[in-house]
DRENMILO-83682 format. One record per residue: x, y, z of N, C-alpha, C in turn. Coordinates in steps of 0.001 Angstrom, whole numbers. Layout:
! residues N
REC        nx        ny        nz       cax       cay       caz        cx        cy        cz
REC         X         Y         Z         X         Y         Z         X         Y         Z
...
***
This chain:
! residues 72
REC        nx        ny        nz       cax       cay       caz        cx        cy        cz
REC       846     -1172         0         0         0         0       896      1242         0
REC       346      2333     -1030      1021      3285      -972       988      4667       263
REC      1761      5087       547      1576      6126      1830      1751      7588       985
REC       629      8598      1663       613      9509      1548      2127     10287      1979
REC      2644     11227      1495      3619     11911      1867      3207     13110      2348
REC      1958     13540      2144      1300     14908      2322      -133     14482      3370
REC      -528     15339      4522     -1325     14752      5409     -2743     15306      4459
REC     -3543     14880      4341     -4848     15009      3919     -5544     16570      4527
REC     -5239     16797      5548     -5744     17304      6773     -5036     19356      6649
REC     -3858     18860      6425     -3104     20077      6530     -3217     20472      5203
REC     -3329     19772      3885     -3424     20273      2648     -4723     19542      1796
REC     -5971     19946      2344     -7065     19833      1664     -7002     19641       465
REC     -7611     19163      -716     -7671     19539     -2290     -8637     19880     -2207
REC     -7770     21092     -3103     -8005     22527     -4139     -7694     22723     -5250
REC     -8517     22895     -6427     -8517     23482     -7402     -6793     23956     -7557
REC     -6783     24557     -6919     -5516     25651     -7063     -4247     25131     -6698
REC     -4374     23753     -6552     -2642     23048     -6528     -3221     21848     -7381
REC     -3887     21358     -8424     -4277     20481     -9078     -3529     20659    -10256
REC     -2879     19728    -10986     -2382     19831    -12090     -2906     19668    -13134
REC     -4183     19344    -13144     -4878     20155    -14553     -5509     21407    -14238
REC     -5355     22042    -13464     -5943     23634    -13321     -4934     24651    -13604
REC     -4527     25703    -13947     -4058     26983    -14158     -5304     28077    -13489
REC     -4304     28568    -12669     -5061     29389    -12182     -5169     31345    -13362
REC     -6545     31688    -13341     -6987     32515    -14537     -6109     33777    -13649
REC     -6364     34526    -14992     -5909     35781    -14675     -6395     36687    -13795
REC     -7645     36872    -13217     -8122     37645    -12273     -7935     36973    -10820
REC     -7514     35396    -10398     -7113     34875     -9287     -7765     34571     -8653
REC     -9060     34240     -8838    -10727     33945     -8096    -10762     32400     -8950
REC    -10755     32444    -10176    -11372     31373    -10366     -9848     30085    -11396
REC    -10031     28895    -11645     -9318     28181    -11877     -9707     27829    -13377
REC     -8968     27672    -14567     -9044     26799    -15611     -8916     25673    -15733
REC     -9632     24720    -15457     -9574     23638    -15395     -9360     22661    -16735
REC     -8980     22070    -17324     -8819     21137    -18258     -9644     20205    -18495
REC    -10046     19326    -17199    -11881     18557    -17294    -12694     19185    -16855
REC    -12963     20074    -16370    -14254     20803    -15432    -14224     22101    -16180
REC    -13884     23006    -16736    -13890     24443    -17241    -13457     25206    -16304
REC    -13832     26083    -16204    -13939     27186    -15001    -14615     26891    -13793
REC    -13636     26878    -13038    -14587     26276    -11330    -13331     27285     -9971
REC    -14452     27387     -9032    -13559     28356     -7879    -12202     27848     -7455
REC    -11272     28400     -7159    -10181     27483     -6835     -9788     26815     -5174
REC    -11075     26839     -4588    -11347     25975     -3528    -12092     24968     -3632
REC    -12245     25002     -5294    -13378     23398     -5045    -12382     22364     -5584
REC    -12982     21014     -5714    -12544     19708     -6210    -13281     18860     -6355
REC    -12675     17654     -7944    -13393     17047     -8027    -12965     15493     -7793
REC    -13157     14832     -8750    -12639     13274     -8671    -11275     13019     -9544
REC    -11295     14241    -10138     -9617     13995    -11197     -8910     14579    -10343
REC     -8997     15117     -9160     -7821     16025     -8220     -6332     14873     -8181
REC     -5555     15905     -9312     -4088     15255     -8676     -3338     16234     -8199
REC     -2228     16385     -7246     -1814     17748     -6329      -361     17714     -7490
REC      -259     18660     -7324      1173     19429     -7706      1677     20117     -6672
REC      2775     19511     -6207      3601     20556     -5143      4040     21623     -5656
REC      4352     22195     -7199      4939     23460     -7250      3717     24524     -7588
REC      2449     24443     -7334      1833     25262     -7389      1367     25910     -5556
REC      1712     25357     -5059      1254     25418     -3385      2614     26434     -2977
REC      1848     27819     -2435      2763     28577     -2164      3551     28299      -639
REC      4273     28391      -309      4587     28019       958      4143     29355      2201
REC      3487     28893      3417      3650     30113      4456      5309     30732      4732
REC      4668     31797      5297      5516     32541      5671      6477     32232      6949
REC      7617     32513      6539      8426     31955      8577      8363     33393      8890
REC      7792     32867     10579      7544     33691     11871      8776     34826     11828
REC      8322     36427     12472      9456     37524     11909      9945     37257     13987
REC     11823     37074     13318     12487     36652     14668     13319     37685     15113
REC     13164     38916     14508     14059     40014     14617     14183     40580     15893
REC     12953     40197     16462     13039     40910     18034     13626     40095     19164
REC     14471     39071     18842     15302     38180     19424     16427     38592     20254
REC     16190     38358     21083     18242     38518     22164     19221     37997     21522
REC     20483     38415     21301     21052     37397     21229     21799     36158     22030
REC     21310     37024     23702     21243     36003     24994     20412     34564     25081
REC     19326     35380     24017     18573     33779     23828     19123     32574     23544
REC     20336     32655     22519     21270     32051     21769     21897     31372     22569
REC     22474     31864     23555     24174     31660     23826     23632     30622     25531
REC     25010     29847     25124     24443     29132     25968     25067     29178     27846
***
């Protein structure tokens, strides 16, 4: 049996990391390749994920750090 590498949970399918979708020019809605035009929070039964469309979050701003915090 094959194992997920990606938790179900933390990365829902969406339209908008599916590799038959391109996301349209105004950024609301998705081009889909089997479905046409559909929101890019929905999904259907062809959902396959593409990791290079999934933007990554942002890392936490650490600037206000000691550098006593550091040292040991």
């Amino acid at each position: 049996m094959k194992k997920n590498l990606l938790s179900a949970d933390k990365y829902p399918p969406k339209c908008a990391y599916c590799r038959s979708g391109r996301l349209s020019p105004d950024g609301i809605n998705v081009l889909c390749e089997k479905k046409g035009i559909v929101d890019k929070n929905s999904s259907c039964k062809s959902y396959k994920y593409d990791v290079m469309k999934r933007v990554p979050e942002k890392l936490p701003d650490i600037s206000d750090t000691d550098p006593e915090d550091f040292a040991l």
